[in-house]
C-alpha positions as CSV (number, residue, x, y, z in Angstrom):
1,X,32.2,-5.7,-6.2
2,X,32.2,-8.2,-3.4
3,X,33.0,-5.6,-0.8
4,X,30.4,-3.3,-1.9
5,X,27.7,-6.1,-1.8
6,X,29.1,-7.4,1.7
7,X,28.7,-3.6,3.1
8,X,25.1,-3.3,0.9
9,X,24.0,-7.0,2.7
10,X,25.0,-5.2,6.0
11,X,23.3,-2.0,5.7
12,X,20.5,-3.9,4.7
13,X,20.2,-6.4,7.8
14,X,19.9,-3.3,10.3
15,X,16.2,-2.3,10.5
16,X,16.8,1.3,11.3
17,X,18.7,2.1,8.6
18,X,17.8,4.8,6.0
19,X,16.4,3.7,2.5
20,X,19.1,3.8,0.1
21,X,20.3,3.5,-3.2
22,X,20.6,0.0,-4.0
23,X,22.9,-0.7,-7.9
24,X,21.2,-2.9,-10.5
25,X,24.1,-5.7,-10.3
26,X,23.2,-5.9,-6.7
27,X,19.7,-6.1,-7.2
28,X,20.7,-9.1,-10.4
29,X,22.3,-11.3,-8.3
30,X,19.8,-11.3,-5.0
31,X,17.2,-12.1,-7.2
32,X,19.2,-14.4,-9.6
33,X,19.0,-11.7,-12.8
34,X,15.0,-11.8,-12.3
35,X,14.0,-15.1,-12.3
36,X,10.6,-16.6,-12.7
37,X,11.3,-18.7,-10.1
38,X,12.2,-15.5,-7.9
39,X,9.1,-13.8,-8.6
40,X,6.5,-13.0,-6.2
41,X,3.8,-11.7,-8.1
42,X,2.6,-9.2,-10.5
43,X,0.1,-6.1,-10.8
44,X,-0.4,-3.6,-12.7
45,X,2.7,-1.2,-12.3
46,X,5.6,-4.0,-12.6
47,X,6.5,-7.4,-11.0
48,X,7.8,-8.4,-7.2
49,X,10.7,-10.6,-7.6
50,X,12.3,-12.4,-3.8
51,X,15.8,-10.8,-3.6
52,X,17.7,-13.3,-0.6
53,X,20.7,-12.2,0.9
54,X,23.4,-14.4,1.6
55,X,22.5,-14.1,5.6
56,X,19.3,-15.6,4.5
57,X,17.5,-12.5,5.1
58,X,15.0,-11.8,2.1
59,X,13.4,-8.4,0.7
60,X,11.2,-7.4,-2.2
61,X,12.4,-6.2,-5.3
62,X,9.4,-4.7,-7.3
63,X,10.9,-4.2,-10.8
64,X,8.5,-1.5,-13.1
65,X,7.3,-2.0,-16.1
66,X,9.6,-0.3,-18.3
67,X,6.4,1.3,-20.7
68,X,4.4,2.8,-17.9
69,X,7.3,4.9,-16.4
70,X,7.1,8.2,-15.3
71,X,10.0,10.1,-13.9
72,X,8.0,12.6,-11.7
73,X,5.8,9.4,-10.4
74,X,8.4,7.6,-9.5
75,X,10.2,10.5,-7.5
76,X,7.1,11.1,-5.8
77,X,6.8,7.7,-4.5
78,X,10.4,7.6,-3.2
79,X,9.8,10.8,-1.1
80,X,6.3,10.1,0.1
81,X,8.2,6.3,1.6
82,X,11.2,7.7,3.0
83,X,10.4,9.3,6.3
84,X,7.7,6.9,6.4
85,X,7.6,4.3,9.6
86,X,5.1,2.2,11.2
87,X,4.3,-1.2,12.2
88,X,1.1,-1.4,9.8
89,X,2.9,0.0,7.2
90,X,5.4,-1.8,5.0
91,X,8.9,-0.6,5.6
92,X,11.0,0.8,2.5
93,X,14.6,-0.7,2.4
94,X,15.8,1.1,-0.9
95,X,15.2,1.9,-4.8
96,X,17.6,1.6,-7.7
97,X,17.3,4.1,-10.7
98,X,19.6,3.3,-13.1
99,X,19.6,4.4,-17.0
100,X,21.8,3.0,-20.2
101,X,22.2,3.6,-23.5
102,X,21.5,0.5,-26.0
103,X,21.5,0.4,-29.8
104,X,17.7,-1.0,-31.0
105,X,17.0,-2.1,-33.9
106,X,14.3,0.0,-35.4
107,X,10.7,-2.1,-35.6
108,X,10.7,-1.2,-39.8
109,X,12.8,-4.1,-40.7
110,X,15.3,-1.9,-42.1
111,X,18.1,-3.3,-40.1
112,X,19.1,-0.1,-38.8
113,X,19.7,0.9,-35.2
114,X,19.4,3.3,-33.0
115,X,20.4,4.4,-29.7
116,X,18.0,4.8,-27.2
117,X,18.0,5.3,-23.1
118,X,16.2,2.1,-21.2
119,X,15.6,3.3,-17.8
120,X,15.6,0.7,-15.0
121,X,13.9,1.7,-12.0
122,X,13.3,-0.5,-8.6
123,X,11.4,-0.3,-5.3
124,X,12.8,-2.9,-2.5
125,X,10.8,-2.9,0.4
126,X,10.6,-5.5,3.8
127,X,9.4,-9.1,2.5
128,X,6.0,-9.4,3.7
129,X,5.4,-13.7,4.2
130,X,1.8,-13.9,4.6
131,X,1.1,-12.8,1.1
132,X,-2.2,-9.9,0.5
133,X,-5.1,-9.4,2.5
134,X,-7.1,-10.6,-0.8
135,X,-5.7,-14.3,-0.2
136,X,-7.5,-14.4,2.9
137,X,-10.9,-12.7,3.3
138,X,-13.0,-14.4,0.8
139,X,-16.5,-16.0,1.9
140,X,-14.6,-19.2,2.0
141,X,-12.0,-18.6,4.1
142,X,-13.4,-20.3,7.3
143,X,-10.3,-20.5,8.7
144,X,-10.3,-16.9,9.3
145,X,-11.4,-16.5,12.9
146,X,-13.4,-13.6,13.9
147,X,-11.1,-12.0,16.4
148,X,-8.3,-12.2,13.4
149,X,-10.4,-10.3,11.6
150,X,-11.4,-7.8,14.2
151,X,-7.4,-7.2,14.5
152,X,-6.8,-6.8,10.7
153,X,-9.4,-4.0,10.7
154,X,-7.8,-2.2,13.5
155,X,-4.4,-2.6,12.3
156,X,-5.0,-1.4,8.9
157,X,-7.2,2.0,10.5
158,X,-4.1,3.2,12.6
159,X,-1.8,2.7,9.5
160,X,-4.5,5.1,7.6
161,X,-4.6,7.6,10.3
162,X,-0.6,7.5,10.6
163,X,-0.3,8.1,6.6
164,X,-3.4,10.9,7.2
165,X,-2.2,12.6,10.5
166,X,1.5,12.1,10.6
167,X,2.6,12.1,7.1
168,X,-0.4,13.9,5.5
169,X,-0.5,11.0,2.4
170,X,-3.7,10.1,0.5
171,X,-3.0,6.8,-0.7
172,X,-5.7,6.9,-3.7
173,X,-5.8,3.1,-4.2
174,X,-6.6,1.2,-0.8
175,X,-7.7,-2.3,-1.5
176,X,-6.7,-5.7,-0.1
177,X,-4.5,-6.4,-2.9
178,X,-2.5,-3.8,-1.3
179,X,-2.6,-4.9,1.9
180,X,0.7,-7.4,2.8
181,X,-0.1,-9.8,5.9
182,X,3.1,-10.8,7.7
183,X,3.3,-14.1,9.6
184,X,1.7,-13.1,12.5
185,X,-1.7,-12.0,10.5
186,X,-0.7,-8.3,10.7
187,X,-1.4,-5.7,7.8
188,X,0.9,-3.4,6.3
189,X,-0.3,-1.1,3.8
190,X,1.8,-0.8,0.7
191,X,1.9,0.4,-3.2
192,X,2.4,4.3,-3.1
193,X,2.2,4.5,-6.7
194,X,-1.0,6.5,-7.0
195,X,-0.2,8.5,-3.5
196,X,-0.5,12.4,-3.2
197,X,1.5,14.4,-0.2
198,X,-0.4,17.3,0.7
199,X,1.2,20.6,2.2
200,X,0.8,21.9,5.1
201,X,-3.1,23.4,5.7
202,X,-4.2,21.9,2.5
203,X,-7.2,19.5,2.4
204,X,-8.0,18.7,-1.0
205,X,-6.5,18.6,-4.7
206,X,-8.9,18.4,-8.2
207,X,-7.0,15.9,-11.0
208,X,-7.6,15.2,-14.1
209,X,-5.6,11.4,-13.9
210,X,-8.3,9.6,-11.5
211,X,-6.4,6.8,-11.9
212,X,-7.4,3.4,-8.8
213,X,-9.6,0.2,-9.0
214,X,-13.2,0.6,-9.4
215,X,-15.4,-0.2,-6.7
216,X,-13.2,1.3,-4.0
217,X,-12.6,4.7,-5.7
218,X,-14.7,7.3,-4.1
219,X,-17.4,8.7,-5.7
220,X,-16.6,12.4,-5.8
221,X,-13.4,11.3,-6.7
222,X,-14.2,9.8,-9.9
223,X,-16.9,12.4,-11.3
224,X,-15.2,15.3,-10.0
225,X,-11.4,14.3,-9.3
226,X,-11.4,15.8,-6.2
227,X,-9.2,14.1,-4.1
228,X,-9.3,14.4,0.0
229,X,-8.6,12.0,3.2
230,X,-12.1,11.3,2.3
231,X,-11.4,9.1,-0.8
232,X,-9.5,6.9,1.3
233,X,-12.2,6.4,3.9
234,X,-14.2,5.4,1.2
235,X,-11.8,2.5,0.1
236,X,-11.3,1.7,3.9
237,X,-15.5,0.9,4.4
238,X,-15.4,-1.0,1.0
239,X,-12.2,-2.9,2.7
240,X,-14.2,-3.7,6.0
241,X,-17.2,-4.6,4.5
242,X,-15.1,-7.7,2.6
243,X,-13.3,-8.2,5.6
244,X,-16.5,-8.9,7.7
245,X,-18.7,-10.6,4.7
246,X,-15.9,-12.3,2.4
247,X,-17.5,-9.6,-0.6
248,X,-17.3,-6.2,-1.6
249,X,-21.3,-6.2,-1.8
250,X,-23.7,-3.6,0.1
251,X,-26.5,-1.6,0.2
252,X,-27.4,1.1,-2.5
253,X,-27.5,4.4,-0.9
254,X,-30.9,5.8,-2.6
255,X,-30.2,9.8,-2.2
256,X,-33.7,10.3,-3.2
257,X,-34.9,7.8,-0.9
258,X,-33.2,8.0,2.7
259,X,-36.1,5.5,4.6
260,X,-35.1,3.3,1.5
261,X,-31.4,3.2,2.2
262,X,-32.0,2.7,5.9
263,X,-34.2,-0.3,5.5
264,X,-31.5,-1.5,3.0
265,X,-28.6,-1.3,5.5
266,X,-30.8,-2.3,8.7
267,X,-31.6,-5.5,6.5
268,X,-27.9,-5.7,5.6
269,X,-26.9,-5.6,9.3
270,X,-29.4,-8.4,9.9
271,X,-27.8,-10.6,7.4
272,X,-24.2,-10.1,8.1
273,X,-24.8,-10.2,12.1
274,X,-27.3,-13.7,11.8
275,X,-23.8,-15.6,10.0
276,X,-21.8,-14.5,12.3
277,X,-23.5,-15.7,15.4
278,X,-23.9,-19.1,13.5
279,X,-20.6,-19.3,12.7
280,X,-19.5,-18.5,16.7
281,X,-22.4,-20.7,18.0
282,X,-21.4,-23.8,15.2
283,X,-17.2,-23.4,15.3
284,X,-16.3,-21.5,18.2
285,X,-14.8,-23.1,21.6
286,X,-14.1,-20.8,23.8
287,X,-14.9,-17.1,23.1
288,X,-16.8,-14.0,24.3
289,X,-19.9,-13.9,21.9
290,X,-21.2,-10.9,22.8
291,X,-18.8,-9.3,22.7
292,X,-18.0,-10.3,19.2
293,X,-21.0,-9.9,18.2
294,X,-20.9,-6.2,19.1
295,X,-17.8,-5.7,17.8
296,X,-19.5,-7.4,14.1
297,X,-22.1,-4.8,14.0
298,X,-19.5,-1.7,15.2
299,X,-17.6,-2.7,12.2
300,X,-20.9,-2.9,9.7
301,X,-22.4,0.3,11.1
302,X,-19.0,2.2,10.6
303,X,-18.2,0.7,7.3
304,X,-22.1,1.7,6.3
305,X,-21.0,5.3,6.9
306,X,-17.7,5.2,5.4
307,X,-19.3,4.2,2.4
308,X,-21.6,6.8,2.0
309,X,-22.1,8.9,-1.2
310,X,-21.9,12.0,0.7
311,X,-18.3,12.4,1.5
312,X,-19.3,15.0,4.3
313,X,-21.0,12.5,6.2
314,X,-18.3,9.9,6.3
315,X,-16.3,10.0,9.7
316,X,-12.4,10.2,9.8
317,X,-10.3,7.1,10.0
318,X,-9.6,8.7,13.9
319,X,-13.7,8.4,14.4
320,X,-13.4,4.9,13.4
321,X,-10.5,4.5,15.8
322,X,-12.5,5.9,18.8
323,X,-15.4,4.0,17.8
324,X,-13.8,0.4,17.9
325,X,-11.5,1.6,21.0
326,X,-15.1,2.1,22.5
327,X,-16.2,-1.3,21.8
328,X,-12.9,-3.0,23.1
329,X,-13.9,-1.7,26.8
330,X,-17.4,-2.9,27.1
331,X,-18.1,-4.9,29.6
332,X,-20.8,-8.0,28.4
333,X,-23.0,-9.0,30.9
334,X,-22.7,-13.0,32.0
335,X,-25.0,-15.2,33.5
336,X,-22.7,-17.5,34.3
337,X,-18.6,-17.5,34.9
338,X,-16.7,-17.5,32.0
339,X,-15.7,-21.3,32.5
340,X,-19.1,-22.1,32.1
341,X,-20.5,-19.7,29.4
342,X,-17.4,-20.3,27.3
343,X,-17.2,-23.4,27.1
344,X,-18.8,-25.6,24.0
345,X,-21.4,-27.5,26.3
346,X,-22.7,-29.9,23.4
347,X,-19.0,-31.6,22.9
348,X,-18.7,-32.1,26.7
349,X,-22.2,-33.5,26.7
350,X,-21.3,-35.9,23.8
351,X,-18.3,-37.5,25.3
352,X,-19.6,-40.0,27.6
353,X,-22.1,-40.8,30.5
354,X,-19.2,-40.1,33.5
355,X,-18.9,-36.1,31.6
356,X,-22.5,-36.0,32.1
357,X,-22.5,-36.4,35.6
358,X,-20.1,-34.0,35.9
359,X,-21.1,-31.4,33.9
360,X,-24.7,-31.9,36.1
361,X,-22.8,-31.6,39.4
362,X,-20.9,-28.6,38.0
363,X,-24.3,-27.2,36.6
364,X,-25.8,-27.9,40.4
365,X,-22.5,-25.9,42.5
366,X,-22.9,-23.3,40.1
367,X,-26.3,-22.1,41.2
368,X,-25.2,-21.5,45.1
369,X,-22.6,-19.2,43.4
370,X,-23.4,-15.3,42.6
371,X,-22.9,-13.8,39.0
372,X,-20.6,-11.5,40.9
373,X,-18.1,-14.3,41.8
374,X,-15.7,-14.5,39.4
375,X,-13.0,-16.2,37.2
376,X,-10.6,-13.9,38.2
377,X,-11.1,-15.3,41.7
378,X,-10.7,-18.9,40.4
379,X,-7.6,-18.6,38.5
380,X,-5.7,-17.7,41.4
381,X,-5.7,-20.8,43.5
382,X,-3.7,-23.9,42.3
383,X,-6.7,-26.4,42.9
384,X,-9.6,-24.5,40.4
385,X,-9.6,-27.7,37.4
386,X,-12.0,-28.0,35.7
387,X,-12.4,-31.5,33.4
388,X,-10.2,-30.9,30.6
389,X,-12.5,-30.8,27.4
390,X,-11.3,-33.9,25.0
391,X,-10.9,-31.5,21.8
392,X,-8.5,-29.3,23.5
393,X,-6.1,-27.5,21.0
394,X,-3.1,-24.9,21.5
395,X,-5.8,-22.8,19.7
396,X,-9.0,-22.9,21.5
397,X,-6.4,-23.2,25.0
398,X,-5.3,-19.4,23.7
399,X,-8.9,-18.1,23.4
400,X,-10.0,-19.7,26.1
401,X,-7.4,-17.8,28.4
402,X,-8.2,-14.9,26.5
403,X,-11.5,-15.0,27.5
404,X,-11.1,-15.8,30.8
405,X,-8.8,-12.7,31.0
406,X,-11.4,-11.0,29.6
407,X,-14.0,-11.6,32.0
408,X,-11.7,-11.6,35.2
409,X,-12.1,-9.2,38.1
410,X,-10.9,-8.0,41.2
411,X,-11.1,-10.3,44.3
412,X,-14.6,-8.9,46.6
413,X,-13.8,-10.6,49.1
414,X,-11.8,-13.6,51.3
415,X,-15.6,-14.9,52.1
416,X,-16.0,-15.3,47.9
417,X,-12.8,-16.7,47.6
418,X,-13.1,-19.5,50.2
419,X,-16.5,-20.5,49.0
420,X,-15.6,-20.7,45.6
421,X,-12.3,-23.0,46.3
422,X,-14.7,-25.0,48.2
423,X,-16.5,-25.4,45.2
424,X,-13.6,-26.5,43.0
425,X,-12.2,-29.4,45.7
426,X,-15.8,-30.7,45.6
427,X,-15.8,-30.2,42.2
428,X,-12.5,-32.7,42.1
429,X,-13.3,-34.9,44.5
430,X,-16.7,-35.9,42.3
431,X,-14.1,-36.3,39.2
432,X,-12.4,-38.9,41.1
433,X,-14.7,-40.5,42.0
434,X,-16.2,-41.0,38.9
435,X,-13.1,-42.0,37.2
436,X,-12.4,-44.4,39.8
437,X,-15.9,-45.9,39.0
């Protein structure tokens, strides 16, 4: 038994390696014979135990619930996640179906026994750290930054449109319980259990089991049990909506009223973009608010439409793709260099008397300079420092050079370039100065 669970644990530790059978001892002892102190949570369908390794290397075990399995389900799952592979996806590592005889005693109180077949049956998938999506989008969760959030949404869209286009996989129960974030905030889709495969050419299925979680289940898919890549797009508005507003709350679409509907969602809009540009003009350091901004009421307007009753009208997940791609490469207008406009003036302003002066000086320069003279400019000589802002964090310092990325162009001109390194020694020598007074 030890070599077999020394050449399991190595199979295991390569990332490439094809899911694979995986024996119930095995499975015992990495997750110390089930354990409540091994387990990592619970749903509907069976429990998610942490199976460690002896390399230290952990996966998830999900162990189903013995009364609620079905053969043909199960089978189904196993297919749909073997040839499946991408980065927003949660990898499959194995399964374990195993199958015993026992002798039960019968529930009359007779004493007698009989023998009957207990079925074990086991997903094991990558361990996902960062817990569900659900753990961290609620109206609460300030923490959350916006450009997080904008990256979750993306994320979880080219997942879809990989299960959709590559695999041809309705997943039938999108929701952010069933979104996994790993440590670096990025979302992997999981739970199969409800999944249909469709063949080749086909584009929908009727059902009679219309099984999922109300509130993202598709209309047409819950009166009709028809089931198409539009059922999914459904969930994935519902999904954005919470991601963006920390609720699953939106308009009613009023079919006998469309003026109605769009007052409802203009005011909606309204709402959701005013909190946001609190939120970036009250928390924010360093960002690109525009931009944000832009990319807040992208994600409303195409959640709006993935929502809609009328599954005809919703777009594709590769519409919603295009449409955010789009939004990614427009340029905001700026008033000002990015040093400037970034920046959190009221902090600087509250420091003391000598930041004052300086941020007047800098205030003064700035006006001989043209909009068109840029940060891009700037970053490339050593001297260009500005005063280093007293609430500095690893953070903000991130966004900030994001920002200033962001915003940077190509070099007009040796003329520019001089004028503006002028700028930034005078800028200097005035820092000194007032230090030294």
């Amino acid at each position: 038994m030890t070599s077999l669970h020394d050449e399991l644990e190595k199979k295991l530790q390569d990332p490439n390696a094809t899911p694979m059978s995986l024996p119930l001892e095995f499975l015992k002892t990495i997750t110390c014979d089930f354990s409540t102190e091994s387990e990592l949570g619970r749903g509907g369908y069976g429990v998610v135990y942490k199976g460690v390794l002896r390399s230290g290397k952990i996966i998830a075990v999900k162990k189903l619930f013995e009364t609620l399995l079905k053969h043909e389900a199960f089978q189904n799952e196993i297919s749909f996640l073997m040839g499946i592979k991408h980065q927003n996806v949660v990898q499959f590592v194995g399964y374990c179906a195993e199958s015993k005889w026992e002798a039960i005693e019968q529930p009359s109180g007779s004493g007698r026994h009989i023998l009957a077949e207990i079925q074990k049956r086991l997903l094991c998938f990558e361990y996902v750290s960062n817990k569900s999506l659900d753990r961290h989008i609620a109206d609460r969760s300030l923490d959350l930054e916006w450009n997080i959030r904008y990256k979750i949404i993306i994320g979880i869209c080219n997942g879809l449109y990989f299960l959709h286009e590559e695999c041809r996989i309705i997943h039938l129960d999108l929701k952010p319980e069933n979104i996994l974030m790993d440590s670096n905030m990025n979302p992997k889709i999981a739970d199969f259990g409800l999944s249909r495969l469709f063949r080749e050419q086909q584009s929908k299925v009727f059902t009679d089991n219309r099984a999922g979680t109300r509130g993202y289940m598709a209309p047409e898919y819950i009166n009709q049990g028809l089931i198409t890549k539009k059922a999914d797009i459904f969930s994935l508005g519902v999904i954005i909506i919470e991601i963006v507003t920390g609720r699953r709350e939106y308009p009613n679409f009023q079919l006998d009223s469309p003026e109605s509907t769009a007052t409802s969602c203009q005011h909606f809009m309204e709402e959701v973009l005013g909190s946001w540009r609190y939120k970036f003009e009250s928390r924010v350091k360093f960002i690109s608010m525009e931009k944000y901004i832009q990319q807040v009421k992208e994600c409303i307007s195409i959640a709006l439409k993935c929502v809609d009753p009328g599954m005809e009208k919703r777009p594709t997940v590769k519409d919603v793709i295009q449409v955010l791609n789009a939004v990614d490469k427009v340029e905001v207008s700026k008033e000002l260099p990015s040093e400037m406009q970034c920046m959190d003036k009221s902090q600087v302003l509250d420091t003391n008397a000598s930041n004052e002066h300086i941020l007047h000086s800098i205030t003064e320069d700035m006006s001989n300079i043209k909009t068109g003279d840029t940060v891009g400019e700037v970053k490339k000589s050593q001297d260009c420092l500005l005063p280093t802002p007293l609430w500095t964090s690893s953070t903000s310092s991130q966004t900030h050079q994001e920002a200033a990325k962001e915003s940077s162009e190509p070099q007009q001109s040796s003329d520019k370039t001089s004028e503006i390194k002028k700028w930034h020694l005078r800028l200097k020598r005035r820092a000194v100065k007032t230090r030294a007074s």
